[in-house]
C-alpha positions as CSV (number, residue, x, y, z in Angstrom):
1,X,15.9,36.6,-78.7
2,X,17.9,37.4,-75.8
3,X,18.1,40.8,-74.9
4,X,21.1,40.0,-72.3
5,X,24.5,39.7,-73.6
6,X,27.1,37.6,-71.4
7,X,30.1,39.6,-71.6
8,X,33.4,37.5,-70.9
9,X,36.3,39.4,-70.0
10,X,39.9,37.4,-70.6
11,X,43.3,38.9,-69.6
12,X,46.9,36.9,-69.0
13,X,47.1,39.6,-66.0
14,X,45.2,41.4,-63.3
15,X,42.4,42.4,-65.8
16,X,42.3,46.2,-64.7
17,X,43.0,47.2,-67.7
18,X,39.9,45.7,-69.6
19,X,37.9,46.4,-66.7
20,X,38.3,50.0,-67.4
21,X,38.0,49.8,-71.2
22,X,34.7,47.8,-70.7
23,X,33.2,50.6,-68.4
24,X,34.4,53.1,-70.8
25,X,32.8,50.9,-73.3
26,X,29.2,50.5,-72.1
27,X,29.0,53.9,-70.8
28,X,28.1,54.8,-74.5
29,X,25.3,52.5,-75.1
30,X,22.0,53.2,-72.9
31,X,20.4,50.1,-73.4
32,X,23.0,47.0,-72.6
33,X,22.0,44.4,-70.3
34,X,24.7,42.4,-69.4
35,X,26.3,39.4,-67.5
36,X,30.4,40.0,-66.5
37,X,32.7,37.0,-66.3
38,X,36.0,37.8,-65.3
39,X,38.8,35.8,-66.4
40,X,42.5,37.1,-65.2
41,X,45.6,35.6,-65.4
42,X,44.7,33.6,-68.4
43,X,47.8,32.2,-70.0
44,X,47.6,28.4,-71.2
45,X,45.3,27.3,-74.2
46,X,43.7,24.7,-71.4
47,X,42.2,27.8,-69.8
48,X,41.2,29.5,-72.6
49,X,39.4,26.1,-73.6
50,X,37.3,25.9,-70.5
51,X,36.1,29.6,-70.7
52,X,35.7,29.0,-74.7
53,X,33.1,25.8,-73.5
54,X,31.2,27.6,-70.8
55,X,30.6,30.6,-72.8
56,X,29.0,28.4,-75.4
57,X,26.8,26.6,-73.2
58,X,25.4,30.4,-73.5
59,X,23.1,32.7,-75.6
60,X,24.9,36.1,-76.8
61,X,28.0,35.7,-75.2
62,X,30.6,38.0,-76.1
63,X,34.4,37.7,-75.5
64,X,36.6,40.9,-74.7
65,X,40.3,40.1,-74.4
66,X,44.3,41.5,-73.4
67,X,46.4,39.1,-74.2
68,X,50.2,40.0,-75.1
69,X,51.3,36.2,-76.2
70,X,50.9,36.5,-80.0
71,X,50.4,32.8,-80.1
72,X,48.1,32.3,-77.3
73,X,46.1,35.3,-78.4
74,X,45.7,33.2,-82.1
75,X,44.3,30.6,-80.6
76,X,41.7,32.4,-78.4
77,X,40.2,34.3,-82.0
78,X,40.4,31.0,-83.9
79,X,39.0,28.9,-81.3
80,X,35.8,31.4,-80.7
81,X,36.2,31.9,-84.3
82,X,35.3,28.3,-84.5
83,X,32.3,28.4,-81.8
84,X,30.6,31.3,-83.4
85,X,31.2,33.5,-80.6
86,X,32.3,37.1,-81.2
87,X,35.7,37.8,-80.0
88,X,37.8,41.2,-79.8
89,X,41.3,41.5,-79.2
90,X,40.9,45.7,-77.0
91,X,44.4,46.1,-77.5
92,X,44.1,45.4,-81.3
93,X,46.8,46.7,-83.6
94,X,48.3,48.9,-81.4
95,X,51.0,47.2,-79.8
96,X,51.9,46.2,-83.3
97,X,51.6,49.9,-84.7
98,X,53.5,51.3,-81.5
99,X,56.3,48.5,-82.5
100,X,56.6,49.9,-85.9
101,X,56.4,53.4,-84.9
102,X,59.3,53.1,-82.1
103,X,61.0,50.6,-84.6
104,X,61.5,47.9,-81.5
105,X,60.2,44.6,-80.8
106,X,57.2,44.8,-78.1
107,X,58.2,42.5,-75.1
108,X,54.8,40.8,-75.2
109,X,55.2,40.3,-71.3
110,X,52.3,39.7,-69.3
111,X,51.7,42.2,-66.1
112,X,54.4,44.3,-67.5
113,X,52.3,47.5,-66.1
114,X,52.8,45.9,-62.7
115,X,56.8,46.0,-62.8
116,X,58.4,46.8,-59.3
117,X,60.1,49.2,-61.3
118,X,61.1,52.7,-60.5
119,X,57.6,54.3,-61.4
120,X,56.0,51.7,-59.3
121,X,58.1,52.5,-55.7
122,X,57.0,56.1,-56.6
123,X,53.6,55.3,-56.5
124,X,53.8,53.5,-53.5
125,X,55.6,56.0,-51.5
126,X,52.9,58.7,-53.1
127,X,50.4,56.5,-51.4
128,X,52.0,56.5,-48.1
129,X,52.5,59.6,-48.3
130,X,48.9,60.7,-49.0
131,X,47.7,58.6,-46.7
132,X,49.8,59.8,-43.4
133,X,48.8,63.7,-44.7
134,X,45.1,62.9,-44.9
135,X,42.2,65.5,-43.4
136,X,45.3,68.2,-42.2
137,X,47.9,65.5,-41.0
138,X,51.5,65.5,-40.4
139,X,51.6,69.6,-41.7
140,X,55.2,69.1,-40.7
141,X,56.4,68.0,-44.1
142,X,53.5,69.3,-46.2
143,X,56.1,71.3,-48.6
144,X,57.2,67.7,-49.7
145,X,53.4,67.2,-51.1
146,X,53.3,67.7,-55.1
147,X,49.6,68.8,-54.7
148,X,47.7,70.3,-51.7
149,X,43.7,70.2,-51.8
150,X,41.9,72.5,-49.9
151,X,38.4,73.1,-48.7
152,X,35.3,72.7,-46.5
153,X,34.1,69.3,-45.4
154,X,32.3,67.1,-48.0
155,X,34.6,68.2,-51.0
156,X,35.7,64.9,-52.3
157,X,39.6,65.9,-50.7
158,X,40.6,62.5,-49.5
159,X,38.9,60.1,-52.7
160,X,40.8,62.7,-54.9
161,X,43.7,62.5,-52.9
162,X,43.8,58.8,-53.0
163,X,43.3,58.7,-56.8
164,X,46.2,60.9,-57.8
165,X,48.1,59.3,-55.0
166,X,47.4,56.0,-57.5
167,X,49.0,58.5,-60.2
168,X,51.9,58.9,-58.2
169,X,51.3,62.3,-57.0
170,X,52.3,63.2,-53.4
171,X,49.1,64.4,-52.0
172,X,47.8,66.3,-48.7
173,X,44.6,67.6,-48.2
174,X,43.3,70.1,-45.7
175,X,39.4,71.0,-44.5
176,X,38.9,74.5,-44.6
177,X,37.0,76.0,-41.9
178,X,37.5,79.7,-41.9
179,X,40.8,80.8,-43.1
180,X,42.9,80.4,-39.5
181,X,42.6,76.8,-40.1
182,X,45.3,77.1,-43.2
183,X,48.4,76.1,-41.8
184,X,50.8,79.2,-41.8
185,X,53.3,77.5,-43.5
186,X,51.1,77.5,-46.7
187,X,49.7,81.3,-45.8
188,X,53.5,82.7,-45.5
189,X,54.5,81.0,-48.7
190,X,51.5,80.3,-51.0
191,X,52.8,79.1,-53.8
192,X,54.8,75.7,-51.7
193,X,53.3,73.6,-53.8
194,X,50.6,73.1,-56.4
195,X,47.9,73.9,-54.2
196,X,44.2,73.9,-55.6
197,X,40.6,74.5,-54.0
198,X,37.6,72.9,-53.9
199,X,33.8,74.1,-54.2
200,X,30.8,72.5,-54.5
201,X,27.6,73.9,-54.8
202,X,25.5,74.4,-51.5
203,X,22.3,72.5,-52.3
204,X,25.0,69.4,-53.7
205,X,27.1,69.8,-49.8
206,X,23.8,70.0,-48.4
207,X,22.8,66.6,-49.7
208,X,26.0,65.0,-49.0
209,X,26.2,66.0,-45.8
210,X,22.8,64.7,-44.7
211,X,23.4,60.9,-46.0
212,X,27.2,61.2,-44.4
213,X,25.3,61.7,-41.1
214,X,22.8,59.3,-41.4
215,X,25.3,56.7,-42.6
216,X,27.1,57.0,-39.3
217,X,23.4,56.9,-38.0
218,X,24.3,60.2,-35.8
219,X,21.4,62.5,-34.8
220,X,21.9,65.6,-37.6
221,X,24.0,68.4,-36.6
222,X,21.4,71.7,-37.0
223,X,24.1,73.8,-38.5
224,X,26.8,71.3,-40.3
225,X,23.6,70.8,-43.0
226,X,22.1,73.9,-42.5
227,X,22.0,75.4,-46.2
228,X,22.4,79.0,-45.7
229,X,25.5,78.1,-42.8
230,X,26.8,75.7,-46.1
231,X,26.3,78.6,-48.8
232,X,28.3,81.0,-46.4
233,X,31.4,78.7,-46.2
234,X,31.6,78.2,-50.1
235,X,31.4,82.2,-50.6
236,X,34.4,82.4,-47.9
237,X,36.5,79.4,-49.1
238,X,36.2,81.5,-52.6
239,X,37.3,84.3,-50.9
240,X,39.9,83.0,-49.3
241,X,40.9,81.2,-52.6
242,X,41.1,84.2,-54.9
243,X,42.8,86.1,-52.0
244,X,46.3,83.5,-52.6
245,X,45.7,83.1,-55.8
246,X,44.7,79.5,-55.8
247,X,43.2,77.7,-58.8
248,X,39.4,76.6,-57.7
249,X,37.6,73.6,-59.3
250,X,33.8,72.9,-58.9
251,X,33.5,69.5,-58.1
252,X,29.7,69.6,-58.1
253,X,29.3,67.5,-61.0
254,X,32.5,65.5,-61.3
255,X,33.4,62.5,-60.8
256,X,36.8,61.8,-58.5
257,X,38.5,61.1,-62.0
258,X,37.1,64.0,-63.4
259,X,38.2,66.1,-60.6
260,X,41.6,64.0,-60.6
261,X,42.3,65.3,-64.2
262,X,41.4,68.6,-63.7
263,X,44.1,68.8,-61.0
264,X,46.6,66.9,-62.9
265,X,45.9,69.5,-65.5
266,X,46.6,72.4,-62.9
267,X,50.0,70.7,-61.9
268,X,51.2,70.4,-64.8
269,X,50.7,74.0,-65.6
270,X,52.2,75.0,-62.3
271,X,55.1,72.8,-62.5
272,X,55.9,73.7,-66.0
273,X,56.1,77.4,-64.5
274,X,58.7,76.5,-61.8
């Protein structure tokens, strides 16, 4: 038998969506050898035909679908239904029990996430935004960010920032060196906006540090990955941290999601306090 299971992935829109789900999804399973096919933009029965007849030319293959089309969405579970091939619908009942909850019809609109709606110019201008008040940028405006990130170099600041910038959140970062390097805008009035530090352990920035240098191939700089130099600017961005009253997060073991939640967590504490 075939250990390796050809996973097809079929969405009527950019596929994101199921992307995620599917990562989610094998993340529980230690053992799952796989081949990904990704379908997106899948909307006639002529297409789903074609993917239907290629994944049957195939041992173990498995179809994972978002389709909003009622009809369309029939005829991919009756036609694998048909081929023997195991087929799951990841949005399941729930459009249907969300329709009967909010007693309204569902839209059944492919791509309706992607609207150029208001919530999508607001994540757009979040992203400019984050992107011009990257690594201590334009501190001009930085009262206009929703969420300021601080601390030293190797922190995860901009990848975070970038991610909740994809949320919509206005984002700035800024690399702590000693605590003159805080922009007295934010020192005079600490509590501008939601503003959050970062630590890592030492041994973790030590680490990071050294690849970052050989990536860029540059010759390593004695005390940037020097451990006890590294220790010594954790316990002082602390420091500096508990002295304004920041909320810190350990970022030693999270992922940039993991870390984005735990700041989206934060701000929505602080804002609910304004």
């Amino acid at each position: 038998m075939n250990d390796t299971y050809n996973i097809y992935l079929i969405s009527d829109s950019t596929g994101d969506t199921l992307d995620r789900i599917f990562t989610a999804l094998k993340a529980q399973f230690e053992k799952f050898e796989h081949n990904l096919f990704h379908y997106s933009f899948t909307r006639t029965e002529n297409q789903i035909s074609k993917i239907l007849e290629e994944a049957k030319k195939k041992e173990d293959s498995v179809i994972l679908y978002t389709i909003v089309d009622n009809k369309l969405a029939k005829y991919l579970s009756q036609e694998a239904n048909n081929k023997g091939i195991p087929c799951f619908n990841i949005l399941g009942d729930l459009i249907l029990n969300f329709s009967k909850l909010l007693k309204q019809k569902a839209t059944n609109i492919p791509s309706g996430q992607h609207a150029l709606n208001e919530e999508y110019y607001k994540r757009i201008e979040a992203i400019q935004f984050t992107m011009n008040h990257d690594d201590g940028n334009s501190l001009i405006d930085i009262e206009k960010s929703d969420i300021i990130l601080l601390g030293v170099s190797r922190t995860s600041k901009t990848p975070t920032s970038i991610y909740l910038a994809n949320r919509g959140f206005k984002t700035s970062n800024i690399p702590l060196i000693n605590e003159n390097s805080i922009p007295d805008k934010i020192k005079n009035n600490p509590k501008i906006s939601c503003i959050i530090g970062l630590v890592a352990e030492a041994s973790r920035l030590h680490d990071v540090r050294k690849n970052r240098l050989s990536t860029i191939k540059e010759k390593e700089h004695t005390k940037y990955t020097k451990l006890e130099t590294i220790q010594n600017e954790i316990d002082n961005s602390r420091k500096t941290f508990k002295k304004y009253q920041w909320p810190v997060i350990d970022v030693t073991r999270k992922s940039v999601e993991e870390t984005a939640a735990s700041v989206i967590k934060i701000h929505e504490i602080y804002a609910n306090k304004k």
